[in-house]
N, C-alpha and C positions, 0 to 999 in steps of 0.2 A: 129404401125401395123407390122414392122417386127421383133417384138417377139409373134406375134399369128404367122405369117407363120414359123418361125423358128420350133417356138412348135410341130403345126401339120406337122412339113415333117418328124417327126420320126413317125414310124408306131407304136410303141408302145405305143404312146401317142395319137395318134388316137384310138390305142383301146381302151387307158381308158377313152376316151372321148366316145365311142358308149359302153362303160357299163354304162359307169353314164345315160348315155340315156336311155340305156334299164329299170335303176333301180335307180333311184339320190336319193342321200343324203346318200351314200354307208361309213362307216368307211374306215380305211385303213387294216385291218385285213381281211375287206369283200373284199374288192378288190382284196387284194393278193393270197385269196382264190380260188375268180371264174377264176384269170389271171395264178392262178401255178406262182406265180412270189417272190423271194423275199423282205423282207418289203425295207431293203437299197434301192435297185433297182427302186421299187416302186413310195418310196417316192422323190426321186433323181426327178423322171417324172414329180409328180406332183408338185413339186416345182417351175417346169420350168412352166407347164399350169398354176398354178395359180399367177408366176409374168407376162405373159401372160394374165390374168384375163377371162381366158376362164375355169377354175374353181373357186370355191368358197366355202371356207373353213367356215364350222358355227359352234359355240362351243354349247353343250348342255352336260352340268355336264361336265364327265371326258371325254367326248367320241370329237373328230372332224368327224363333217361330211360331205364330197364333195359331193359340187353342181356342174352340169354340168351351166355355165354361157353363155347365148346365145348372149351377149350381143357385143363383138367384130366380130364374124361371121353376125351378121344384119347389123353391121357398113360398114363391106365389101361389103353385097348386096346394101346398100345401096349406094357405091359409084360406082359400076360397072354395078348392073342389072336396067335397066329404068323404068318407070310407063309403059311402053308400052311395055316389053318384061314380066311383074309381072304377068299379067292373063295366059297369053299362058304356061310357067314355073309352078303357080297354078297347072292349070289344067292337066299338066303330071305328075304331083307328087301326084294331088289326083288317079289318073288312077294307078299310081305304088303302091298307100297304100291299093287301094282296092283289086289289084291283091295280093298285102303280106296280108290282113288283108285274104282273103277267102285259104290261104293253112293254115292255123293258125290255131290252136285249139281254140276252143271255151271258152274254162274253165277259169274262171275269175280272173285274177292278180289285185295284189295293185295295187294303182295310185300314183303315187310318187308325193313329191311335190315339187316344182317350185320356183328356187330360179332365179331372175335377179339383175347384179350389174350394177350398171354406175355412170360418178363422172361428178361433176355439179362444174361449177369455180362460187361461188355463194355463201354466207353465209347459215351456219346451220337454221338461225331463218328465212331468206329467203326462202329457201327450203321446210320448217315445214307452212310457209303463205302459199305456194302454193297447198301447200296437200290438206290444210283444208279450204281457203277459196274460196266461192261457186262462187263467179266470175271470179276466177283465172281459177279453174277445171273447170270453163263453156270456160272460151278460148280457152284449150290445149285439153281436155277430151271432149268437146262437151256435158258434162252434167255438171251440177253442184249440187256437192255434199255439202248435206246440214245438218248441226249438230252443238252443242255448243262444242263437242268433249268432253266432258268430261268422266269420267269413269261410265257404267253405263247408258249412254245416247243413242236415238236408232241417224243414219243416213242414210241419202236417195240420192239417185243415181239416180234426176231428169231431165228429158229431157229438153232441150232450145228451143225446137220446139213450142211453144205457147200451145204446147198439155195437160201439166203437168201431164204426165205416168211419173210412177215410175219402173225404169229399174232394182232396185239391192235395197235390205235395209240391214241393219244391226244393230249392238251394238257396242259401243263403247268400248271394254277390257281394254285396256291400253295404259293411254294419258299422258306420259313425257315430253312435248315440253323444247330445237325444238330438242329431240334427238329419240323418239319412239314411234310411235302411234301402236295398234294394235286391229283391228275390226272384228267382222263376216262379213260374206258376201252371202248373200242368193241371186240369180240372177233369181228366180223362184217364186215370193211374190207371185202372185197370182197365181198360180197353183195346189194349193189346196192339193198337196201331202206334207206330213211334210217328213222333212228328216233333217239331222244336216246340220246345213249352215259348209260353207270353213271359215278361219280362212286366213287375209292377215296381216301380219308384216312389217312397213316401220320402217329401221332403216336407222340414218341421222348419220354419225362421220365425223365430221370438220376435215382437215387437212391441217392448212395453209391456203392458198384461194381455196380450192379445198372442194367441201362433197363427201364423198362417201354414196350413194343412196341405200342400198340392200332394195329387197322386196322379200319377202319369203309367198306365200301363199300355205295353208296345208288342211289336210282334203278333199282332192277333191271328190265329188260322184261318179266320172266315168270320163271315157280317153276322154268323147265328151268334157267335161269343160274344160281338161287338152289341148284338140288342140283350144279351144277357148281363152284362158288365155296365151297360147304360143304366140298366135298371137298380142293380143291384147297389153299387157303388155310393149311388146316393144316401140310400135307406142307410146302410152299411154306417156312412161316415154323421149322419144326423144322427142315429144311435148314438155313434160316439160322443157328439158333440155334444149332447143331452144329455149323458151320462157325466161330464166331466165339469157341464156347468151345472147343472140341478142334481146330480146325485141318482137320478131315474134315468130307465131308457122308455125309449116312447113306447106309447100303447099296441099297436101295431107290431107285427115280427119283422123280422130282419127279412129283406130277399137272400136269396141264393145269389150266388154269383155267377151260376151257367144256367142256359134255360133248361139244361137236362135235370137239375136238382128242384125246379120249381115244381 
């Protein structure tokens, strides 16, 4: 933890941490652009946040592209802000997004998409069980997701409520075990409007005793998924990570993954 505070008490590394917010998955050419900054300089920065792991570097062809990674800052709330101070907090923050969202223009921006990392002391093949099997994801997730995983295959993001609603389906794209699963993800089955589902990517790299975890979900419809999926994904993957090193999931329930399910 004191190479994330180290990180952020440079102001210029907070700035490129509130562009990657504003717009993630930025090159470094893009960055240097909107900052007026030199590439050395730059790079020097993000160096530092991403051995911080409060960015996150993803390779696609020749290009690298920075994630903003939320994952050490929830760690933080997590050990400072209480279950009893989280609603009151909520709720000034929803009041300050509505007051910045009404001086905003209206006119419609991309949705970026959503990278989270975190590292699990846990085997790869370990980690690839817990994804996929349906009683595992009923522990931690509160639903359990159901599929032979194969490529090709559909899977269902069923409730443990006795109800048996279907919260989320998808497809199956790409099933490497235990190192890369990648699905649709439709959160909207019965809504009757078609639209292209999000696309979620979990990638597993063993290191030692340690996995590193990223999930990368893309495609998003609009910024109401994106503050659902911000929320959710966290909760979601501490579950996990709880569960596979202590054997317990946290006290707390799982979010939901759409703000229609919360």
């Amino acid at each position: 933890m004191d190479s994330v505070f180290k990180a952020l008490a440079d102001p210029t590394r907070r700035l490129l941490l509130d562009r990657l917010r504003e717009h993630n998955g930025q090159t470094l050419r893009e960055l240097c652009e909107r900052l007026d900054m030199a590439r050395q300089s730059a790079t020097q920065h993000l160096d530092v946040l991403v051995r911080a792991d409060l960015v996150t570097v993803v390779r696609r062809g020749r290009e690298r592209l920075h994630y903003l990674n939320p994952a050490p800052i929830h760690e933080i709330e997590e050990r400072w802000i209480s279950g009893f101070d989280k609603p009151r907090l909520q709720a000034i923050s929803a009041i300050k997004r509505q007051a910045e969202e009404y001086t905003m223009s209206n006119a419609p921006t991309p949705v970026p998409d959503y990278v989270y990392v975190t590292y699990i002391r846990a085997g790869a093949e370990q980690v690839w069980h817990a994804l996929t099997d349906a009683d595992l994801t009923a522990r931690y997730w509160g639903h359990a997701n159901v599929s032979d995983w194969q490529p090709g295959s559909a899977w269902e993001h069923r409730r443990t409520d006795g109800s048996g609603r279907i919260d989320v389906v998808g497809r199956v794209l790409e099933s490497e075990p235990p190192n890369r699963l990648v699905i649709t993800f439709d959160d909207a089955p019965d809504s009757g409007a078609p639209r292209e589902p999000s696309v979620v990517t979990f990638l597993v790299e063993p290191h030692q005793d340690i996995v590193r975890l990223t999930v990368t979900h893309e495609k998003l419809p609009n910024r109401e998924m994106l503050g659902g999926i911000s929320a959710g994904w966290p909760a979601v993957l501490a579950n996990l990570k709880s569960m596979l090193e202590t054997g317990e999931v946290l006290p707390q329930a799982p979010w939901e993954m759409s703000p229609a399910h919360t």
